[in-house]
C-alpha positions as CSV (number, residue, x, y, z in Angstrom):
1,X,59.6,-15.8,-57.9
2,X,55.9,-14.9,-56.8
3,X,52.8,-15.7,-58.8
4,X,52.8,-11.9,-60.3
5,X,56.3,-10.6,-59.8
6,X,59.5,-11.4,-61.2
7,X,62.7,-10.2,-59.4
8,X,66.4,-9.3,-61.1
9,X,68.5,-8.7,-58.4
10,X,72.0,-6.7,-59.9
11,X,73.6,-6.1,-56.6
12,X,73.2,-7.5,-52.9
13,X,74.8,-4.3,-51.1
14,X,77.0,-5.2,-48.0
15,X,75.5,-2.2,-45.7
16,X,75.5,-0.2,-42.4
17,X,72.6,-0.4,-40.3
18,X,70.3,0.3,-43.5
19,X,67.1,1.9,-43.4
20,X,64.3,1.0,-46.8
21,X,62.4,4.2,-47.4
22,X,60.1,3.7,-49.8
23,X,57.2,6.2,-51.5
24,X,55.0,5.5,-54.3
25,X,52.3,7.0,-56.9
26,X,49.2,8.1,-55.1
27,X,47.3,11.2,-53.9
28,X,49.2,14.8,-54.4
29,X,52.4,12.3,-55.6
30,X,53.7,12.7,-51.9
31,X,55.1,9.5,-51.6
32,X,56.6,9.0,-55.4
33,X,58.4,12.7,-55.5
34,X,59.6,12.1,-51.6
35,X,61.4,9.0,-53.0
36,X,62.7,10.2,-56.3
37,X,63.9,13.0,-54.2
38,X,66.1,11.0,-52.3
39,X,67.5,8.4,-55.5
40,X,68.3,12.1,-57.0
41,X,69.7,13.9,-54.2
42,X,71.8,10.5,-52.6
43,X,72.4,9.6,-56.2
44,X,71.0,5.9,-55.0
45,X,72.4,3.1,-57.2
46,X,69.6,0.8,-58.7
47,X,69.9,-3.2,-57.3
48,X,67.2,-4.8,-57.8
49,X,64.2,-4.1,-60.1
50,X,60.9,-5.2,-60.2
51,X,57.8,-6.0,-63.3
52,X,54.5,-6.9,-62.0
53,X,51.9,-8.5,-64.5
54,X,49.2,-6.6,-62.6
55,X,50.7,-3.0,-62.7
56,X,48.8,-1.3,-65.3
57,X,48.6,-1.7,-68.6
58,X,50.2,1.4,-70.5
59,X,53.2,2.3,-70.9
60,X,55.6,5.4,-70.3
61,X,56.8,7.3,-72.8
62,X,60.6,8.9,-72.7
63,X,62.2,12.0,-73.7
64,X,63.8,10.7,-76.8
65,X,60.5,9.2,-77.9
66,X,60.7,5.3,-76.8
67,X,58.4,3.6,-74.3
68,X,59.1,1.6,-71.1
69,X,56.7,-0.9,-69.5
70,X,56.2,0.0,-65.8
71,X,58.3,-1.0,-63.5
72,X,59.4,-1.2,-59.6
73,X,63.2,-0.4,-58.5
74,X,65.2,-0.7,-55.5
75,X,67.9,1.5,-55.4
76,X,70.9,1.5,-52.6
77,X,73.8,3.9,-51.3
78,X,75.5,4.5,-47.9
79,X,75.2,7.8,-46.5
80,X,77.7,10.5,-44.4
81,X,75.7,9.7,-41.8
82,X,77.3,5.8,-42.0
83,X,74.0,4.1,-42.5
84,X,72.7,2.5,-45.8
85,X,70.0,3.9,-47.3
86,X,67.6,1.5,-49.3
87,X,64.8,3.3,-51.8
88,X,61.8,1.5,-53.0
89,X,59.6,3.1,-56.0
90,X,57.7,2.4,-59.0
91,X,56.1,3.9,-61.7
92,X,52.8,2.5,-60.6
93,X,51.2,0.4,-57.6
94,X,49.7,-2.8,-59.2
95,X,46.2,-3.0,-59.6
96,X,45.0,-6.0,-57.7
97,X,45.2,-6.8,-54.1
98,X,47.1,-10.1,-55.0
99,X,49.5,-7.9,-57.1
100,X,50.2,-5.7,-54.3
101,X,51.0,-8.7,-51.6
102,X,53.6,-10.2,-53.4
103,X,55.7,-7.2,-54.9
104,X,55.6,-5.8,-51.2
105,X,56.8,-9.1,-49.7
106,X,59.4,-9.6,-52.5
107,X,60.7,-5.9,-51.5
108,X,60.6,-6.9,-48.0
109,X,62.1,-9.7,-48.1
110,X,65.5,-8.5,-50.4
111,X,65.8,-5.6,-48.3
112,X,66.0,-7.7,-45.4
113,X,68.5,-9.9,-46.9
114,X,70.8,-7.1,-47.2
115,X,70.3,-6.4,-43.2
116,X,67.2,-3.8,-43.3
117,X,65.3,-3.8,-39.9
118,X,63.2,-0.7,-40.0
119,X,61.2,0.2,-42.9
120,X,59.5,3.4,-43.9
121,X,56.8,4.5,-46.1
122,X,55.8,8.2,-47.6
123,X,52.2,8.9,-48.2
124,X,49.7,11.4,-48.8
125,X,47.2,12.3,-45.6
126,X,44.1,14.1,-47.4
127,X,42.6,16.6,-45.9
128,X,40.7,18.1,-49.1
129,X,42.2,21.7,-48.2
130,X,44.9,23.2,-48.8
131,X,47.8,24.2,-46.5
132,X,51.3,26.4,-47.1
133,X,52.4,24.3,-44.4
134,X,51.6,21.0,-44.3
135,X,51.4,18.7,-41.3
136,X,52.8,15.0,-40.9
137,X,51.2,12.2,-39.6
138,X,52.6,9.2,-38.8
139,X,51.6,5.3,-37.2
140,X,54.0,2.9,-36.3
141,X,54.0,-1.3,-36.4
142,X,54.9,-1.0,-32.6
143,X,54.8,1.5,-29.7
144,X,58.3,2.0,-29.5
145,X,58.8,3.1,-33.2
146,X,55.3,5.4,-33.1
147,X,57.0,6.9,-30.0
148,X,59.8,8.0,-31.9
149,X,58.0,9.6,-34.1
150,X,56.0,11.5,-32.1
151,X,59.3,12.4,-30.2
152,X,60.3,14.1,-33.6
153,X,57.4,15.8,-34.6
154,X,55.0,13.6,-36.2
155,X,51.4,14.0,-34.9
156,X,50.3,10.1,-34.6
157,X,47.1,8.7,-36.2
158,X,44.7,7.7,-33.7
159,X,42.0,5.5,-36.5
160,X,41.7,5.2,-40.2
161,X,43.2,3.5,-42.3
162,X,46.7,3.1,-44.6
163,X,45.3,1.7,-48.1
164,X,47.9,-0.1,-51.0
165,X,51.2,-1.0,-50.3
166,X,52.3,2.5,-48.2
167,X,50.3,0.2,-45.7
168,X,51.3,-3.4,-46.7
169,X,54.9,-2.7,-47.1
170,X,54.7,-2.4,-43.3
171,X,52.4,-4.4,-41.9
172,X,54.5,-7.0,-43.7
173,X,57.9,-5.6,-42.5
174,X,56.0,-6.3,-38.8
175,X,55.5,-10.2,-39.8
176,X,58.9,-10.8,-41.2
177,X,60.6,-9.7,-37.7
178,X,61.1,-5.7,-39.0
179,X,59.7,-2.6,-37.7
180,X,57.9,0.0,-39.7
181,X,56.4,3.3,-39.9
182,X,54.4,5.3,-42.2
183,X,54.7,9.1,-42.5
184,X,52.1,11.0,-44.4
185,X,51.7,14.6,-45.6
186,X,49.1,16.5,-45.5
187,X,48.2,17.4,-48.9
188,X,44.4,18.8,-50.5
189,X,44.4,15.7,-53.1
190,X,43.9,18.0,-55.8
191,X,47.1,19.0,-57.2
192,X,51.0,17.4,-57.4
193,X,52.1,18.4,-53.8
194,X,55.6,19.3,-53.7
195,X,55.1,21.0,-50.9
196,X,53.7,17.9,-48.5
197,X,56.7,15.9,-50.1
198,X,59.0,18.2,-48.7
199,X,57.9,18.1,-45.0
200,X,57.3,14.1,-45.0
201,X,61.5,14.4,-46.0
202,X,62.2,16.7,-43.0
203,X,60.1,14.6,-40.2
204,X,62.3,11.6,-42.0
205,X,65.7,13.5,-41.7
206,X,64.9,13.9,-38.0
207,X,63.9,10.1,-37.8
208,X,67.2,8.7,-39.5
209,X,69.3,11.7,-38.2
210,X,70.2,11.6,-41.8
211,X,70.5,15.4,-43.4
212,X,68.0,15.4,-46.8
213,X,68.7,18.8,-48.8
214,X,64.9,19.8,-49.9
215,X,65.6,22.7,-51.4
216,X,64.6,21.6,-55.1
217,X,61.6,20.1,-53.5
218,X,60.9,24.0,-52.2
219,X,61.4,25.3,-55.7
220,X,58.8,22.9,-56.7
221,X,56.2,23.6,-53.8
222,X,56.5,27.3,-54.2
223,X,55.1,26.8,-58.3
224,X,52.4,24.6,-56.2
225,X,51.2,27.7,-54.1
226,X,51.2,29.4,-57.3
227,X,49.1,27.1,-58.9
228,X,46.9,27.1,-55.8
229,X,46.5,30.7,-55.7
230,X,45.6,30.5,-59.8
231,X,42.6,28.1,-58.7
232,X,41.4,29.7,-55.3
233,X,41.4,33.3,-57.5
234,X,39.4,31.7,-60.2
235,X,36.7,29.6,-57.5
236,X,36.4,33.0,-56.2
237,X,35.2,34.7,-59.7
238,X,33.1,32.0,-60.1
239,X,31.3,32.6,-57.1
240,X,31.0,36.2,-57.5
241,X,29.4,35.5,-60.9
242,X,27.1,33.2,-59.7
243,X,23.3,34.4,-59.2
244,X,22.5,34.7,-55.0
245,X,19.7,32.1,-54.5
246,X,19.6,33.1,-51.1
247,X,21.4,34.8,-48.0
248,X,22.6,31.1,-46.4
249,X,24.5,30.2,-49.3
250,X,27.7,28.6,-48.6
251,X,31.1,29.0,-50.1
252,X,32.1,26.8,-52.7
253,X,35.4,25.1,-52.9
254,X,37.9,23.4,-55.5
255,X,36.8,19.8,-55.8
């Protein structure tokens, strides 16, 4: 296998027009709770996993009190709407650019061994603010796919940038002959975002024209508002306490 990676491969799946979804740790854990979502609700079948000597160096600790290294896993399972759907997550993205090449290619390339042509990838789009209804932004390795997801609702980047492998998983889909797309939600960056999960996993349901039950996801973003509200009411004592230094001052904000 690669330099940093090592690959065990349990099943090769024989699928349907399959799609790889996949959604990692980051900002507001968009990306990482969008794709444990799925494994949970499609109850997704690991086939392939994934250790990295650059992920980092800690372990997680279980319920019952033992530790795991971290890891990457594929997981696999047809749905009702006859199409295989591939997930790709990890408990971590590796910490080195090298690290982040090679477990994205070796994803790549097994999900294209078992007949993936379109990839997609669930991220975080920060805004610093927060939103009780969070918008999706999307780009596309080609016109045709970025059309489509404008067509369904996804306002399309025009600049910036897609950092770590939400971006790499893509652009390297685009060199091995697949197309790919990246959705992101917007999320403040402060806080676990069930909320932005939840609307990247609509915009993908209209994408795939595969149904996605977010209800859980709903439960979750609703203790996120919550939690929001907590923080806002508490900025705003703060502010009220403060000594007025002048009549210009500005607002502050949660940061």
């Amino acid at each position: 296998m690669n330099g940093t990676v090592s690959e065990e491969v349990l099943e090769v799946p024989k699928a349907s027009e399959p799609v790889l979804v996949c959604g990692l740790p980051g900002s507001g854990y968009v990306g990482k709770l969008a794709a444990d979502h799925l494994v949970s609700s499609f109850k997704l079948k690991k086939v392939a996993g994934y250790r990295s000597s650059t992920f980092p160096p800690q372990v997680s600790v279980k319920e019952d009190g033992t530790v795991d290294p971290p890891m990457g896993a594929l997981y696999y399972a047809p749905t009702k709407a006859k199409r295989g759907l591939f997930v790709f997550t990890a408990d971590a993205q590796p910490t080195t650019s090298e690290g982040e090449y090679e477990l994205s290619d070796a994803v790549v390339k097994f999900a294209k061994k078992c007949g993936v042509k379109k990839v997609y990838t669930l991220a975080a789009y920060i805004t610093g603010s927060f939103s009780e209804s969070p918008k999706v932004y999307g780009a596309g390795t080609s016109k045709v796919i970025a059309g489509a997801l404008r067509e369904n609702g996804v306002i399309l980047m025009k600049d910036g940038g897609i950092s770590g492998m939400n971006g790499l998983l893509i652009g390297i889909a685009a060199l091995r002959g697949l197309e790919g797309a990246c959705l992101l939600g917007e999320t403040s960056g402060y806080v676990v975002d069930a909320g932005a999960s939840k609307a990247v996993l609509e915009q993908l349901s209209k994408v795939l024209g595969i149904p996605i039950d977010t209800s859980k996801l709903k439960e979750k973003a609703d203790e996120t508002q919550k939690l929001i509200g907590q923080l806002q009411a508490m900025a705003d004592q703060a502010r009220e306490a403060a000594p007025q230094t002048g009549r210009d001052q500005r607002p502050g904000y949660i940061g």
